[in-house]
VOGU-3710 file (C-alpha; in Angstrom, 3 decimals, decimal comma):
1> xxxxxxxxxx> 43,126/51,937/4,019  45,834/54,667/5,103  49,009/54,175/5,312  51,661/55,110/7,705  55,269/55,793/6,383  58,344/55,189/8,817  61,961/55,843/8,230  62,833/52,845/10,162  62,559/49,667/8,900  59,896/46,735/9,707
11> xxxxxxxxxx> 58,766/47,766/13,208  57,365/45,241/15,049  53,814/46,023/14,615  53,703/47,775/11,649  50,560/45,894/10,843  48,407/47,319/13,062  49,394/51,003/12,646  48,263/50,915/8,977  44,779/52,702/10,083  46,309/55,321/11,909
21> xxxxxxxxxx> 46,366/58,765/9,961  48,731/59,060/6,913  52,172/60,889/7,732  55,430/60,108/7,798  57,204/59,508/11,167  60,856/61,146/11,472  62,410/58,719/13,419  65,823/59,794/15,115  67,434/56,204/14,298  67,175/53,614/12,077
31> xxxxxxxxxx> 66,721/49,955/13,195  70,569/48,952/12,553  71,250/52,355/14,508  69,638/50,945/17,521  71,548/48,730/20,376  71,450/45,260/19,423  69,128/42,870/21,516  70,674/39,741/20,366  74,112/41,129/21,289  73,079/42,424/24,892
41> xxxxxxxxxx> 70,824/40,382/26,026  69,703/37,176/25,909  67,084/34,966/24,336  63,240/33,839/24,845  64,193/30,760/27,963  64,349/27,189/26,641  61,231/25,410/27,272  62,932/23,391/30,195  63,780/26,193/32,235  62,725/27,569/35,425
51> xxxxxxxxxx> 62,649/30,880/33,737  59,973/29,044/30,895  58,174/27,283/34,101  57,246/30,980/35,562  56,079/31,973/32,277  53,374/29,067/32,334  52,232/30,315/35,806  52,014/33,823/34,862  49,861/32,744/31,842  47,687/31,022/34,285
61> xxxxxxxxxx> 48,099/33,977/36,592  46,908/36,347/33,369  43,621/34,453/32,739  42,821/33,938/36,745  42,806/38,733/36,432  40,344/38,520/33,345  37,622/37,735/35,546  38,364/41,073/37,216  36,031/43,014/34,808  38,133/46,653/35,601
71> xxxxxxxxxx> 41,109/44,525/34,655  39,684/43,069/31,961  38,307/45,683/30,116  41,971/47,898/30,509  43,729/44,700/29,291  41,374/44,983/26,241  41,766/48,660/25,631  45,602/48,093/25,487  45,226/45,791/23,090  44,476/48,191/20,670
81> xxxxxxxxxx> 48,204/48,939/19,485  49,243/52,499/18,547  49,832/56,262/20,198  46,425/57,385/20,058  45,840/54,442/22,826  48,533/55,430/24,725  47,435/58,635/24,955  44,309/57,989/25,889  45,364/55,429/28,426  47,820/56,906/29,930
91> xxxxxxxxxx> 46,032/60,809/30,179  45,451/60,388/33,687  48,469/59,624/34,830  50,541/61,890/33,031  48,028/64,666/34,054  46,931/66,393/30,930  45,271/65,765/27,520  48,010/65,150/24,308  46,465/65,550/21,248  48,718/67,027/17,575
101> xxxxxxxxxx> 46,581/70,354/17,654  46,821/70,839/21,701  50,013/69,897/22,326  52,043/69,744/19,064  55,192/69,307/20,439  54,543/66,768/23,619  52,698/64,986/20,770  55,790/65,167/18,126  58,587/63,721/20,570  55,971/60,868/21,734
111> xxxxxxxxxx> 55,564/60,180/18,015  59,129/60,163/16,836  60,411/58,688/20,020  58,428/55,654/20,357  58,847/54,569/16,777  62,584/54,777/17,090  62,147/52,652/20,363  60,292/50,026/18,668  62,680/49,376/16,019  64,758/47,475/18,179
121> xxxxxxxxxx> 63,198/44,954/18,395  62,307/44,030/14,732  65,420/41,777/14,366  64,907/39,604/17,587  61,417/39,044/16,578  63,078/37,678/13,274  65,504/35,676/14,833  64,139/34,029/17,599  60,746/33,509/16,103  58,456/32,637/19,216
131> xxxxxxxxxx> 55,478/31,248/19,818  52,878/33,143/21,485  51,407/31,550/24,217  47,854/31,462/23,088  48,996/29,244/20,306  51,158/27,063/22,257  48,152/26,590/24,735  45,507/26,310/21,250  43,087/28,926/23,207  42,013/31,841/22,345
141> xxxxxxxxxx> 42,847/35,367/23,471  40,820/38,036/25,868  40,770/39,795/22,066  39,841/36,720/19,700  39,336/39,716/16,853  42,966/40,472/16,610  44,416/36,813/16,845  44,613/36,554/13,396  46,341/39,898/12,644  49,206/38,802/15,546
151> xxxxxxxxxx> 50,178/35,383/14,259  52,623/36,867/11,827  54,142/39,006/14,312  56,301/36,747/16,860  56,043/36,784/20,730  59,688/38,038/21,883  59,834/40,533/23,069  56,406/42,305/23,566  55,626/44,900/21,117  52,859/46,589/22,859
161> xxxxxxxxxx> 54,989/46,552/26,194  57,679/48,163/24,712  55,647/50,715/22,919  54,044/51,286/26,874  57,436/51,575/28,647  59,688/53,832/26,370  55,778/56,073/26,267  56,155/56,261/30,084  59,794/57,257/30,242  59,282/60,113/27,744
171> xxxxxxxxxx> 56,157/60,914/29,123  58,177/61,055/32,924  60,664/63,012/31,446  58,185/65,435/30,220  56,741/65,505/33,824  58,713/64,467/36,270  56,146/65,402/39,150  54,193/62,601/37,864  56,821/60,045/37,423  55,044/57,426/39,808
181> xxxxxxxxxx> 51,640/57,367/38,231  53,300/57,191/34,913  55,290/54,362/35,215  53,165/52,735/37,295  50,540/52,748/34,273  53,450/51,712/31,890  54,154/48,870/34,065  50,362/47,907/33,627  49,936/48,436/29,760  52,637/45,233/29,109
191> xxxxxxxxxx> 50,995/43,270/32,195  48,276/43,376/30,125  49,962/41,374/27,691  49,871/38,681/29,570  46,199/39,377/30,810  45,145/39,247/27,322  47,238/36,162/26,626  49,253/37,157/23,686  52,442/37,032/25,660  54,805/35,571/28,153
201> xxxxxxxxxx> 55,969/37,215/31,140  59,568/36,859/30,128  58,049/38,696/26,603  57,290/41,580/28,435  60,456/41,698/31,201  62,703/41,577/27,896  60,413/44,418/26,236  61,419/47,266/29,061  65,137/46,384/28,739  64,669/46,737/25,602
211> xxxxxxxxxx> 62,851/49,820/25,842  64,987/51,389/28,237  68,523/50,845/26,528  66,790/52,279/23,492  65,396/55,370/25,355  69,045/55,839/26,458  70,125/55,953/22,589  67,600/58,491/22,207  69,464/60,750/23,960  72,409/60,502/22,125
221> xxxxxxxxxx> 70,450/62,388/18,996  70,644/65,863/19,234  67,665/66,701/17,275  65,577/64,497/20,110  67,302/66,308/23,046  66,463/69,815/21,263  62,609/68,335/20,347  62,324/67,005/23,935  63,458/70,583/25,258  60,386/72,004/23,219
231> xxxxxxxxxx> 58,076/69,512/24,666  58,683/70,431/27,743  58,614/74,198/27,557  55,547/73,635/26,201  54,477/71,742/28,840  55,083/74,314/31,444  53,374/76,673/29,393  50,522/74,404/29,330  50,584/74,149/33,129  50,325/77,752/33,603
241> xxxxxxxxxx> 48,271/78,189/37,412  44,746/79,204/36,212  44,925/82,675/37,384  47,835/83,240/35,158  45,881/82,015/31,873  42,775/83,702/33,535  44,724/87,041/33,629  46,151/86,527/30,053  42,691/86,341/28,724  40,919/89,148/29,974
251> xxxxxxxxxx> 43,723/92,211/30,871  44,190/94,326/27,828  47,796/94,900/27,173  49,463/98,416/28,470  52,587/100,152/27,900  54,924/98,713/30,385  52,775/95,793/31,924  54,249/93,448/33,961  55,259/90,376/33,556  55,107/86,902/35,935
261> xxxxxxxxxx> 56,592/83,680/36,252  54,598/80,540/36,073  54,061/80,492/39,981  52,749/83,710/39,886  55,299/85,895/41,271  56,211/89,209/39,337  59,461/89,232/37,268  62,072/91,722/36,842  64,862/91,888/34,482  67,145/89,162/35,924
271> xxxxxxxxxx> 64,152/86,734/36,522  64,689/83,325/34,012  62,471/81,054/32,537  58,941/80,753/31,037  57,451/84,434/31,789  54,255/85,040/30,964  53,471/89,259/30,336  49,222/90,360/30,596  49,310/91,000/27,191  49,151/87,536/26,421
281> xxxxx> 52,767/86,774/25,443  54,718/84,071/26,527  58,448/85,328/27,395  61,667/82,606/27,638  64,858/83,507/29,156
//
């Protein structure tokens, strides 16, 4: 089986990434790096809580939406943890295809930056140790194939919904015109969790604090800001109106061509930004 190296240490689901292709993932901190969850925030609720009492409904609530079968199968195919389903999932509502060949450097920052998000929360898992609520309840999952492989791994926070949140805030940051569709879809991917049954709701609401305070950190790292900067040049690039790529392709370059912008408009010598030229050449100012 292939192997996945990290530079941050025991990440929550390590597990379940060992099938993804072997490289090593640069992360831009290391877990200890990260903000603290146990310092910031607070525990999993006490079983005698209100807060524990809404947690039991929602699992209730989570079973009632897996006889939607739409819901149902999504809630499935988030199951499966890792980037590649993330970027499958969440394709349509970011607007474009990610893949390493297509989109290198979308695809590097979404890499990097999600496995530095989901360091933090490798210590609360340690600490606090909970019980998922499948086992609590002795039932079995939507996914009874991957019950086995989560019982190591402990319920707070949510894993997979903070792998889904800190994926839509790059991806929104990336594309901002698309900001509603993407975090509406991130909101979904950790409600899943609790369609599938391998998590409370107070799992997942801890999971995009979590998520969020360590996408803020992520912009303290200069080498993210600077990666993030390519990923969205690249972006635009990609984004190019179709008559732009359409005239790239098939005018052959002349002395003195001219140049556009990526709305189509001709450029002169002050114009700055992504400029695309008809000899095929993209052009930043």
């Amino acid at each position: 089986m292939k192997k996945i190296f990290l530079t941050v240490t025991g990440l929550c689901m390590a597990a379940t990434m060992l099938a993804q292709d072997e490289e090593k993932v640069n992360a831009y901190f290391t877990t200890t790096e990260m903000p603290d969850m146990m310092i910031f925030m607070p525990g999993p609720p006490d079983s005698t809580s209100v807060a524990f009492s809404n947690d039991v409904n929602r699992y209730f609530w989570g079973k009632e939406m897996r006889k939607d079968p739409e819901r149902a199968a999504e809630a499935t195919r988030d199951a499966v943890y890792g980037l590649e389903t993330i970027l499958t999932e969440f394709e349509e509502a970011f607007g474009m295809k990610i893949t390493k060949d297509e989109t290198p450097e979308i695809y590097k920052v979404l890499q990097e930056g999600t496995a530095t998000c989901d360091s933090i929360c490798t210590l609360p898992k340690q600490r606090y140790g909970r019980t998922r609520p499948f086992i609590r309840f002795n039932e079995h999952t939507l996914v009874p194939e991957f019950e086995e492989e989560l019982n190591p791994h402990k319920s707070f926070p949510s894993g997979h919904t903070l792998l889904g949140w800190s994926s839509a805030l790059l991806m929104m940051e990336i594309n901002p015109d698309r900001a509603n569709e993407i975090l509406k879809r991130g909101y979904r991917y950790g409600e899943n969790r609790i369609v599938v049954g391998a998590h409370w709701q107070s799992d997942t609401d801890a999971a995009r604090l979590a998520a969020s305070a360590a996408y803020a950190r992520l912009h303290t790292s200069e080498r993210f800001l600077e990666q993030m900067k390519k990923a969205r040049e690249e972006f635009k690039a990609k984004s190019a109106p179709a008559t732009i790529r359409a005239m790239e392709a098939t005018r052959q370059p002349t002395e003195g061509s001219p140049s556009y912008t990526l709305n189509g408009t001709p450029a002169t010598a002050t114009t700055r930004g992504i400029i695309v030229s008809q000899n095929g050449k993209t052009i930043r100012r």
